[in-house]
C-alpha positions as CSV (number, residue, x, y, z in Angstrom):
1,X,3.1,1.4,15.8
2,X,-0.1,0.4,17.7
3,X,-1.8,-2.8,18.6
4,X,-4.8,-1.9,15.8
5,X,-2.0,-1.4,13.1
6,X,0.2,-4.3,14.4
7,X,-2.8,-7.2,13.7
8,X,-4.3,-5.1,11.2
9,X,-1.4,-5.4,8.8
10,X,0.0,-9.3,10.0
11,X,-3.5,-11.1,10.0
12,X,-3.9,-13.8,7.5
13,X,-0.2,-15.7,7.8
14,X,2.6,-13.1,6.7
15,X,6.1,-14.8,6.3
16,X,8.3,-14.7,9.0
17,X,10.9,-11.9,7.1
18,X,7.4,-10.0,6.4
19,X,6.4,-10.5,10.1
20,X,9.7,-9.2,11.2
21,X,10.1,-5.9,8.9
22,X,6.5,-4.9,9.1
23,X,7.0,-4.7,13.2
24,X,9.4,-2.5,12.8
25,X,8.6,-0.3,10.2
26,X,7.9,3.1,12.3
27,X,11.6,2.3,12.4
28,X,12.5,1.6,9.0
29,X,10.2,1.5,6.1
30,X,11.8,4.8,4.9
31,X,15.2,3.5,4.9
32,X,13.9,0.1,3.4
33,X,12.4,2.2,0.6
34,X,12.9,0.8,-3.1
35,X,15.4,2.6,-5.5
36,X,13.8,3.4,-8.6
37,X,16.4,0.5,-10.2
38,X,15.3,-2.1,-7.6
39,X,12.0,-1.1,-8.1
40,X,12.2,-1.8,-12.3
41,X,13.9,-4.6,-11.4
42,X,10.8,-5.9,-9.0
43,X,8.6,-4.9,-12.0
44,X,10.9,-6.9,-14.5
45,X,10.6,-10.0,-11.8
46,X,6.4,-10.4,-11.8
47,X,7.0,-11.0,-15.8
48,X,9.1,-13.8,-14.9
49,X,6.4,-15.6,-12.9
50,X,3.5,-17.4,-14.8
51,X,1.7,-14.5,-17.1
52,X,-1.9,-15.0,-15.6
53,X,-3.7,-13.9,-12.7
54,X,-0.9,-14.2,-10.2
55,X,1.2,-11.9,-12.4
56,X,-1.1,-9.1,-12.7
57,X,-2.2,-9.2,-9.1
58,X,1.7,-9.1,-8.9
59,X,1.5,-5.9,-10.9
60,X,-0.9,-4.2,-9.2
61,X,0.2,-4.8,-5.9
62,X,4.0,-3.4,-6.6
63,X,2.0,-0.3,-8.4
64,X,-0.9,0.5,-6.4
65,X,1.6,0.4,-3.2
66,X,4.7,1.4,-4.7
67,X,3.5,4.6,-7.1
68,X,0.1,5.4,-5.5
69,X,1.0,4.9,-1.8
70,X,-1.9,2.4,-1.2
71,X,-1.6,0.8,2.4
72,X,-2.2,-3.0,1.7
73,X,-5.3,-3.1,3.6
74,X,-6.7,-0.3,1.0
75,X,-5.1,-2.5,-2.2
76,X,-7.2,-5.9,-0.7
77,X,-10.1,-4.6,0.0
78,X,-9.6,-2.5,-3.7
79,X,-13.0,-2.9,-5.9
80,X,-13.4,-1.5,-9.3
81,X,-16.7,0.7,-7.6
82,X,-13.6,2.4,-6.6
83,X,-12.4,4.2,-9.5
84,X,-13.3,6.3,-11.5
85,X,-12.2,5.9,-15.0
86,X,-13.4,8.6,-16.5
87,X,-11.6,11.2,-14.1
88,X,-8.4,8.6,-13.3
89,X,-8.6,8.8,-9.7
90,X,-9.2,5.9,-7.2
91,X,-11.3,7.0,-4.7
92,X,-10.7,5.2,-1.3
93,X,-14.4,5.2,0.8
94,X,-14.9,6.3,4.3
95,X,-16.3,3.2,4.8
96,X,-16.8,-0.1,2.6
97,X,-18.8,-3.4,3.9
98,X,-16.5,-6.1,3.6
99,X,-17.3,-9.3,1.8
100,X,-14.3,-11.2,1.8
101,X,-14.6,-13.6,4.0
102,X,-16.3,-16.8,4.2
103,X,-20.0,-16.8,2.5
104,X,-19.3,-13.1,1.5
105,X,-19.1,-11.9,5.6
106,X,-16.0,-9.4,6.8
107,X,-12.3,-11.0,6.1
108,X,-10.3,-12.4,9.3
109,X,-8.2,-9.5,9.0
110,X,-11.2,-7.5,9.5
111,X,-12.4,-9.5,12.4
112,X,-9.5,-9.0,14.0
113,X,-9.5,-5.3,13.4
114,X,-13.1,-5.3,14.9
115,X,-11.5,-7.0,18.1
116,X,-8.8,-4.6,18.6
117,X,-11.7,-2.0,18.3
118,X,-13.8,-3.7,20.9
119,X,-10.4,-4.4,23.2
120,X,-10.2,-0.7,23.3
121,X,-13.8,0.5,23.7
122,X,-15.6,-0.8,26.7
123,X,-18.9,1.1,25.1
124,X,-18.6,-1.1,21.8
125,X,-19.5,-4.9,21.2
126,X,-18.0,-7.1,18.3
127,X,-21.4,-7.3,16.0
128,X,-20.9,-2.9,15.7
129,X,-17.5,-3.2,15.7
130,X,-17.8,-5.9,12.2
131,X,-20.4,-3.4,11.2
132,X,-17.9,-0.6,10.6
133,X,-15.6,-3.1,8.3
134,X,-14.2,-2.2,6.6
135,X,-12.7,1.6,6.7
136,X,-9.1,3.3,5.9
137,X,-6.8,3.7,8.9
138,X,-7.7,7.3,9.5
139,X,-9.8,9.7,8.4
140,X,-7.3,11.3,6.2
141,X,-7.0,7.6,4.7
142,X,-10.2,8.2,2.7
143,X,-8.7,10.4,-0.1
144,X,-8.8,10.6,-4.1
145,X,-5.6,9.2,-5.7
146,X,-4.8,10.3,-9.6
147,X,-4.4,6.7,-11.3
148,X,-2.7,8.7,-14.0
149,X,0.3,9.6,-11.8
150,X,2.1,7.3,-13.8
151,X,1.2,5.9,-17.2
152,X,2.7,2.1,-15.7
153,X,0.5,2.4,-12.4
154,X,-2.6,3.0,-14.9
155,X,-1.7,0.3,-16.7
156,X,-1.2,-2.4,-13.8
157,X,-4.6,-0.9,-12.7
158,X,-6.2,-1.3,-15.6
159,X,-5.0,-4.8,-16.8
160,X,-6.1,-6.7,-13.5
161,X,-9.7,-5.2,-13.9
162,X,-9.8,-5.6,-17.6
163,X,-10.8,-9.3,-16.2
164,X,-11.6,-8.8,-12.3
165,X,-13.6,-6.5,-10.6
166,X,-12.2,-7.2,-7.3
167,X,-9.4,-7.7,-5.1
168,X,-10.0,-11.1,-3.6
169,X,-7.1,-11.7,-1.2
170,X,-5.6,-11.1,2.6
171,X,-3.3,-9.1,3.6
172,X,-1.4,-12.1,4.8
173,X,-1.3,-13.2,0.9
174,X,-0.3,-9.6,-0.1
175,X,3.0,-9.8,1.9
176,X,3.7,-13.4,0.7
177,X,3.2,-11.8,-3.0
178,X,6.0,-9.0,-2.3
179,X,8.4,-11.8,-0.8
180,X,8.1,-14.1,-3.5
181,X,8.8,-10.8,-6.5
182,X,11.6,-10.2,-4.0
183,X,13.0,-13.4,-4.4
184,X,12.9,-13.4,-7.8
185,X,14.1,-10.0,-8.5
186,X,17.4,-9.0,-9.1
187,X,19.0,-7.4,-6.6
188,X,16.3,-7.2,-3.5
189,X,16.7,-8.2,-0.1
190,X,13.2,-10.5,0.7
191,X,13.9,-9.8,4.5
192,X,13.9,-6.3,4.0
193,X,11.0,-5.8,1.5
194,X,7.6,-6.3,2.3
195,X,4.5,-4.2,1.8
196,X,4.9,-1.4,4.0
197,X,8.2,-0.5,2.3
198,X,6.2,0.0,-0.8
199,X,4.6,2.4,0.5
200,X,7.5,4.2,1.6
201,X,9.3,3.7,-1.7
202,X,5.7,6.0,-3.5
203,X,6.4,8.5,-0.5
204,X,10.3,8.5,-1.5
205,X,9.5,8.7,-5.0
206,X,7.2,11.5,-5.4
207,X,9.5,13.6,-2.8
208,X,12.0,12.9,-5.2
209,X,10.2,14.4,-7.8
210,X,9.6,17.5,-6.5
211,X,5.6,16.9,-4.7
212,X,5.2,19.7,-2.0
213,X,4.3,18.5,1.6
214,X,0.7,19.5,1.3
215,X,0.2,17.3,-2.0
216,X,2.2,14.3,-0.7
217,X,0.4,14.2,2.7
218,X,-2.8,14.0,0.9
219,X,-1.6,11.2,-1.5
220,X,-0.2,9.1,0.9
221,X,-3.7,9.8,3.1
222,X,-1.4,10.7,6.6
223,X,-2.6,12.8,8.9
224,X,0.8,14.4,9.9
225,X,2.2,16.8,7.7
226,X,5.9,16.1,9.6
227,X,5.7,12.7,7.9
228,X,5.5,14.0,4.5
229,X,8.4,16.6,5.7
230,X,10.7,13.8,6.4
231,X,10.7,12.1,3.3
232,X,11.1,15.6,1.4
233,X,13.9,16.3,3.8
234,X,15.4,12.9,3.1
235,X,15.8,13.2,-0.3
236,X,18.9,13.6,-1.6
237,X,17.6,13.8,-5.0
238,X,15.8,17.3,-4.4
239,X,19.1,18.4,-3.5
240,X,20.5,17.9,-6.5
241,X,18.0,19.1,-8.7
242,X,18.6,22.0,-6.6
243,X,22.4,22.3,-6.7
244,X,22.1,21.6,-10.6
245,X,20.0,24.5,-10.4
246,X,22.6,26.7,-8.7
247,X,25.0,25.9,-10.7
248,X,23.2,26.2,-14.2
């Protein structure tokens, strides 16, 4: 994992367990992957908390990472300009001008990101570097995702902007939100699920089900198709769809 990715996805106070898995997930965010059981029972955990905003940011957070492989800096900086309803796709921009922060300038995880830039590009300065804040990780990153992909994802979607058109919060916040579902779900490990792993459990899932590596490379926005490979050649549940197949 670089230096960019490292502050890009720990800026804005992560937990310690949070700070710990996300530093080594090029190691283990496949293998920290939700079952579909623990994720239902994550799900089943976000109803238990208070039923207003914090529960449907809940929601979308578990959906929007965990079925439709958003990376959390794409599900913070998420706006409803994003999707289109009438096609059910979320379409994640080459480039978006962050307002988060403070009088509606670029978030501190931005600013950060900007500073990594600069670090590492003696021909840029920090006001162009802000000025490019915020875009996806890579250029594969800007892609179209079906919001339909599951009927539950739409829903999370949809019941957070019934009310908000924006997602208002850090990426720091976003890992404290997975830690605290994992606390209160049955069944989950908060030291070994954070937001990363949510991605990796929508990677795991849709190889599961059968999504060639062409079409789970351009969901999950990575520019490798070997990284897609692995988590088709990983699961165990394409082989038995195939040996139930061989054997009628």
């Amino acid at each position: 994992m670089s230096t960019y990715d490292h502050n890009h996805q720990n800026a804005g106070g992560t937990t310690a367990a949070s700070f710990r898995a996300v530093n080594d997930q090029t190691r283990h965010c496949k293998e920290d992957a939700l079952s579909d059981r623990e994720f239902e029972q994550a799900v089943r955990a976000t109803y238990r908390l208070d039923n207003g905003y914090w529960a449907r940011e809940c929601r979308l957070i578990l959906f929007a990472a965990g079925r439709l492989g958003l990376r959390s800096g794409e599900i913070c900086h998420l706006h409803e300009d994003w999707i289109d309803w009438r096609n059910n796709m979320i379409e994640i921009p080459r480039h978006e001008t962050c307002t988060l922060g403070k009088d509606g300038g670029i978030c501190g995880t931005c600013r950060q990101a900007a500073k990594q830039m600069v670090a590492h590009n003696e021909d840029l300065d920090q006001t162009t570097a802000e000025s490019l804040m915020w875009g996806p990780k890579t250029e594969h990153s800007a892609r179209e995702i079906p919001l339909d992909a599951t009927e539950r994802a739409a829903i999370a979607v949809e019941e957070f902007f019934e009310d908000y058109d924006h997602v208002a919060i850090s990426q720091g916040t976003i890992a404290r939100r997975v830690t605290t579902i994992a606390e209160e779900a049955v069944g989950l490990d908060p030291e070994t699920t954070y937001p990363h792993c949510l991605r990796a459990t929508a990677a795991s899932y849709w190889a599961a089900r059968g999504l060639n590596a062409v079409n789970l490379k351009s969901l999950m926005g990575w520019s490798d198709f070997q990284v897609a490979m692995n988590y088709i050649e990983a699961s165990g549940e394409r082989t038995a769809q195939s040996l139930r197949a061989l054997t009628g």
